[in-house]
N, C-alpha and C positions, 0 to 999 in steps of 0.2 A: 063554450062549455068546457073544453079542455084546458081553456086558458083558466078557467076558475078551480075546476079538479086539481091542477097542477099547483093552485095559489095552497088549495088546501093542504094539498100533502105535504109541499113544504112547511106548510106551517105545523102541519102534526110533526111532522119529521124536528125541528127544533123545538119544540115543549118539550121530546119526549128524552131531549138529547140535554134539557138543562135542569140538573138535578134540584133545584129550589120548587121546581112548578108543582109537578104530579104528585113528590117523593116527598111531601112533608105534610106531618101532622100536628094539631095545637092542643097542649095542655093545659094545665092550672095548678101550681104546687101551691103550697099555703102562704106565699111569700110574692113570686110573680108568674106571671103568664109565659109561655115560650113555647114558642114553634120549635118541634122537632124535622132534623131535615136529613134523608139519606144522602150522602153525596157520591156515593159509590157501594157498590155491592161487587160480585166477581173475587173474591179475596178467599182462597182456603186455609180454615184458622188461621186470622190473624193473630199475632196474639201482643203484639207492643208497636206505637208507632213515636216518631220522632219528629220533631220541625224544624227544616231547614231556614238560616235567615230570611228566602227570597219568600216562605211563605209555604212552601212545597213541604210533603209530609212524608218521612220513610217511614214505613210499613213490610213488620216479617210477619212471614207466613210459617207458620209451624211446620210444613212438610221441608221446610228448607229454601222457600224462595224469598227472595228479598222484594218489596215496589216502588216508585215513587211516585206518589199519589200529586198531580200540577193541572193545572189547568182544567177540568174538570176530567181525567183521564189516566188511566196506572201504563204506568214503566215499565217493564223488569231490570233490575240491577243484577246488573254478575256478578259472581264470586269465585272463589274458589275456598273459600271457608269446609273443612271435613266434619260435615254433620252427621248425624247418626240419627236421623227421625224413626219415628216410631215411641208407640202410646203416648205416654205425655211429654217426649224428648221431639226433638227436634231445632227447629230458629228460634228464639224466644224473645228476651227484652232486644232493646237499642236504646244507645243514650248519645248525646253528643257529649264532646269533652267542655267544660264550662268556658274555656278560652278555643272556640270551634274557629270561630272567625280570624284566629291568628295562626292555628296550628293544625286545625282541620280533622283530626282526632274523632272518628267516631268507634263506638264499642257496644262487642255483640255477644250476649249468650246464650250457649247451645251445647247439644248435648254430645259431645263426644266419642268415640270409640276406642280400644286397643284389645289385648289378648284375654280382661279379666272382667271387658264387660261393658256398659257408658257410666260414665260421671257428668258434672258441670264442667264447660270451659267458658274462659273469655278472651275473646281477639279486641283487638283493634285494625284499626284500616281507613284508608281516605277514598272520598267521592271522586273519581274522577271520570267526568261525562257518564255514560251509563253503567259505570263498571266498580266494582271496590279495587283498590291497589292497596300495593304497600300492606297487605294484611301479617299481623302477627299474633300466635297465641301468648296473651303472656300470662293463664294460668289454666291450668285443669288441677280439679278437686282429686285428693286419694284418700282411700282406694274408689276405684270403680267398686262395679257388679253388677248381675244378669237383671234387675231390675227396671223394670221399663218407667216406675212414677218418679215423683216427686224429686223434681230437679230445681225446684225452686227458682233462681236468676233470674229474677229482677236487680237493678242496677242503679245507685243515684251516688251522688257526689255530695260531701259539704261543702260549708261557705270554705275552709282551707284548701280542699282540692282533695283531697283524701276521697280515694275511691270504693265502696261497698257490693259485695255483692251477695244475693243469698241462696244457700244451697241447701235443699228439703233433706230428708232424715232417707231417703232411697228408698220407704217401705220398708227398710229396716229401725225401728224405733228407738231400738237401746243404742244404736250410733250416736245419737242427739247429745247422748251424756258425756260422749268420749273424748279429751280433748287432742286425741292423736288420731282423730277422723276428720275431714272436715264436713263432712252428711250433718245436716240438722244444726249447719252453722250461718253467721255471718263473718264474712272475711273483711280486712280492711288492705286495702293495696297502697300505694302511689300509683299514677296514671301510667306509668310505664312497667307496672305488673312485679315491681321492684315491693321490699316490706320493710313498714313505718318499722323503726328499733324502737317505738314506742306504744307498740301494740303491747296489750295487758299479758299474753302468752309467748313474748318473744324469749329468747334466751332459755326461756324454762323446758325442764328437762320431759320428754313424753307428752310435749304439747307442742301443737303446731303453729307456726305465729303466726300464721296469716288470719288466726280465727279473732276474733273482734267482741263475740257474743256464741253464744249456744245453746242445747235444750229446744231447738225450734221443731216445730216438724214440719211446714214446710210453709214460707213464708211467700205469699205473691203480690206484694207490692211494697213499697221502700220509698218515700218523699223526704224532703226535708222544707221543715216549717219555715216559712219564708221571715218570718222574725223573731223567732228562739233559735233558731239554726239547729236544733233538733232534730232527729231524724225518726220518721213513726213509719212500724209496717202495717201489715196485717198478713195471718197465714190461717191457711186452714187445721181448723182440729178434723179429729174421725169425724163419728156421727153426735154432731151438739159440739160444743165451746171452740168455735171459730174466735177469733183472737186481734184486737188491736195493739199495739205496744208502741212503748216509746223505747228505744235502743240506747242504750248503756253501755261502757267499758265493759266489756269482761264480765258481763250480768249470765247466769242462768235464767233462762226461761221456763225451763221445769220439766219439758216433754221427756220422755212418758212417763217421769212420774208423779207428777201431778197434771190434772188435764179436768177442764169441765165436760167432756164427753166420754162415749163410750166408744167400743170395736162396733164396726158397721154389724159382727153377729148376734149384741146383744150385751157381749161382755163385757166385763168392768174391767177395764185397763188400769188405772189406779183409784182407788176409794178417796183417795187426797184431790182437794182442789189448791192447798196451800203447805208451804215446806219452808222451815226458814234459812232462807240463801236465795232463796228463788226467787223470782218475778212473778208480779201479780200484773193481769191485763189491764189494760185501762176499759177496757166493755168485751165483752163476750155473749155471743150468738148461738143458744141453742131452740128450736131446731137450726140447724147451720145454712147460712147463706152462700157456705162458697165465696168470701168476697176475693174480686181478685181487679187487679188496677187500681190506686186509688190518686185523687187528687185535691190538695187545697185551694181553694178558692179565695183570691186576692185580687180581685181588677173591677172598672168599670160598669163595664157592661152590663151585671147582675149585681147591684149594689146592695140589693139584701140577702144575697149570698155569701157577701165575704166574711171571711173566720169560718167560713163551713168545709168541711170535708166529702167529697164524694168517690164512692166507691162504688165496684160493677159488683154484680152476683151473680153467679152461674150457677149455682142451683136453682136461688130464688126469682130469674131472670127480670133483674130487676135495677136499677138506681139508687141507691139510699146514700140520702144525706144526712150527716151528722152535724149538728151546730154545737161548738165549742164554749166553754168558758173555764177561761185557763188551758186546761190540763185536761178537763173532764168532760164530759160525750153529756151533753145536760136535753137532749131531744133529738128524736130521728124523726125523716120523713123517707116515705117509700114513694120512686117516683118509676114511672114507666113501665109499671107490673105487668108481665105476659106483653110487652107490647112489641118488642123487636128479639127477645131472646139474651141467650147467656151472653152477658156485657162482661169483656176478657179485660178491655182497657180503658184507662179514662185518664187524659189531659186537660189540663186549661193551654188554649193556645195562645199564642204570641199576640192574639185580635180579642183576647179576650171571654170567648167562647167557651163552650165546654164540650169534647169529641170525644167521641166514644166506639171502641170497637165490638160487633157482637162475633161469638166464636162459633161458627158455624162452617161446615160445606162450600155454602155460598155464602158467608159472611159478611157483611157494610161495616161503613164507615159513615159515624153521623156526625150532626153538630146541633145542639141548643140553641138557640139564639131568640132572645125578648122578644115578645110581639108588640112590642111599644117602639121598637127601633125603626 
């Protein structure tokens, strides 16, 4: 009898410790079938994670911790990175440098501090064993201020190497307009934090060149299409006209003076949805979804996913997939409604898969995966 007690425990003990068994559940979108799988939880707000070659997955936590998610099991990686957490600042994206495997280059943004208040920054630094080294800032946005939101930084690179990064409007709105601010911008770098002389604002006088685009109000996610080399975000509006775009030289986006939503009190921030100079969204969300992470879909594995886009929602706590033609959002599907919560972030991995973080206390980390596999 002890000998059989003992057989069981062990065995409960391993089901409960291998995240596929217990921790997943089966859907149906309109296209294919797929098990949802938690593969970890324990994470406070996550809010961006990254893939290393071997397979292994960094993962920031907003309060300022960094993980590395291997073996069915989280890390902690040290830093010494000077974070400023608190409300919506703190750790935010991670990207790898697109020649990682040569040069080892990973890059992180977050929310900084000095005498006038937080802004964006972005460092870079390398992995080594469980630690970051070598870290360097090589930009913070100006000016700061006392404002705790929208920090924006999300982080992606194009096919030349040119580095982006996006920085929300602070809560301050009329910033967005300004080209001598960089709040409610996208910036464009070289990887060494150094600036293109071919950025659209460089040289010119009471603009700052590092800005690339503006007009944003606060941008949280940033890809580029994997064969127009294009690079599309998405940000949120107030209350109503959340926002997809495709990023241009030197484009205004319009915030706040033109915008499809209102102030969360009711008020009419601008009566314009359109201004000529401005940018028009490619789809726009009102009631607002919050979308925030997003990713194209191009692999294998869900073969009638690809040319689809998917994005998290944190309002809507939800999945919605957009399917493409051309240029244009021509059908959505809402996928995983109320089911795991605010979805902060969404990759496709190097397996093909599609992972997802939800932004919570106790936060997971999931993955999709066909039930035809």
């Amino acid at each position: 009898m002890k000998t059989y007690n003992l057989i069981i425990s062990l065995t409960v003990l391993a089901l409960l410790s291998f995240p596929n068994f217990s921790h997943s559940r089966e859907f149906q979108s309109e296209t294919h079938s797929f098990r949802l799988v938690r593969l970890t939880d324990g994470l406070e707000h996550p809010w961006a994670m990254a893939f290393l070659p071997d397979g292994s997955i960094l993962i920031t936590e907003r309060p300022g911790r960094l993980k590395l998610f291997s073996g069915g099991s989280l890390t902690a990686i040290t830093h010494n990175l000077d974070i400023a957490s608190g409300g919506q600042g703190g750790l935010l994206d991670i990207a790898l440098h697109p020649q990682y495997s040569q040069n080892g280059w990973i890059y992180l943004s977050y929310s900084a501090s000095d005498n006038a208040g937080r802004g964006t920054a972005l460092a870079r630094a390398k992995l080594q064993g469980n630690r970051l080294v070598n870290a360097e800032t090589i930009f913070r946005m100006k000016p700061f201020s006392r404002r705790t939101q929208h920090f924006g930084s999300r982080i992606a690179f194009d096919k030349e190497g040119y580095l982006y990064l996006t920085i929300g409007d602070r809560g301050e709105m009329n910033r967005a307009q300004l080209l001598n601010d960089h709040a409610g911008s996208t910036i464009r770098l070289h990887n060494d934090g150094t600036i293109p002389a071919d950025n659209p604002f460089y040289g010119k006088q009471n603009a700052l060149p590092e800005i690339y685009s503006y007009g944003h109000r606060n941008a949280q996610a940033m890809i580029l299409h994997p064969e127009t080399g294009k690079i599309w975000q998405n940000e949120h509006g107030p209350k109503g006209g959340d926002e997809v775009n495709i990023l241009k030289r030197g484009a205004n986006y319009g915030w706040p003076e033109i915008t499809y939503g209102i102030d969360y009190s009711g008020a009419t921030i601008s009566s314009l949805t359109h201004k000529e100079g401005m940018e028009q969204p490619i789809i726009h969300w009102t009631p607002s979804i919050a979308p925030s992470g997003m990713a194209f879909y191009n692999a294998r594995v869900f073969p009638n996913w690809n040319n689809n886009i998917f994005v998290g929602a944190l309002a809507g706590a939800h999945l919605r997939r957009l399917v493409l033609q051309g240029e244009r959002i021509i059908h959505q599907e809402v996928l995983l409604h109320n089911q795991i919560g605010r979805i902060r972030d969404v990759r496709t991995g190097p397996d093909g898969y599609i992972y997802l973080l939800t932004d919570a206390r106790n936060g997971g980390l999931y993955r999709l995966e066909p039930l035809n596999k």
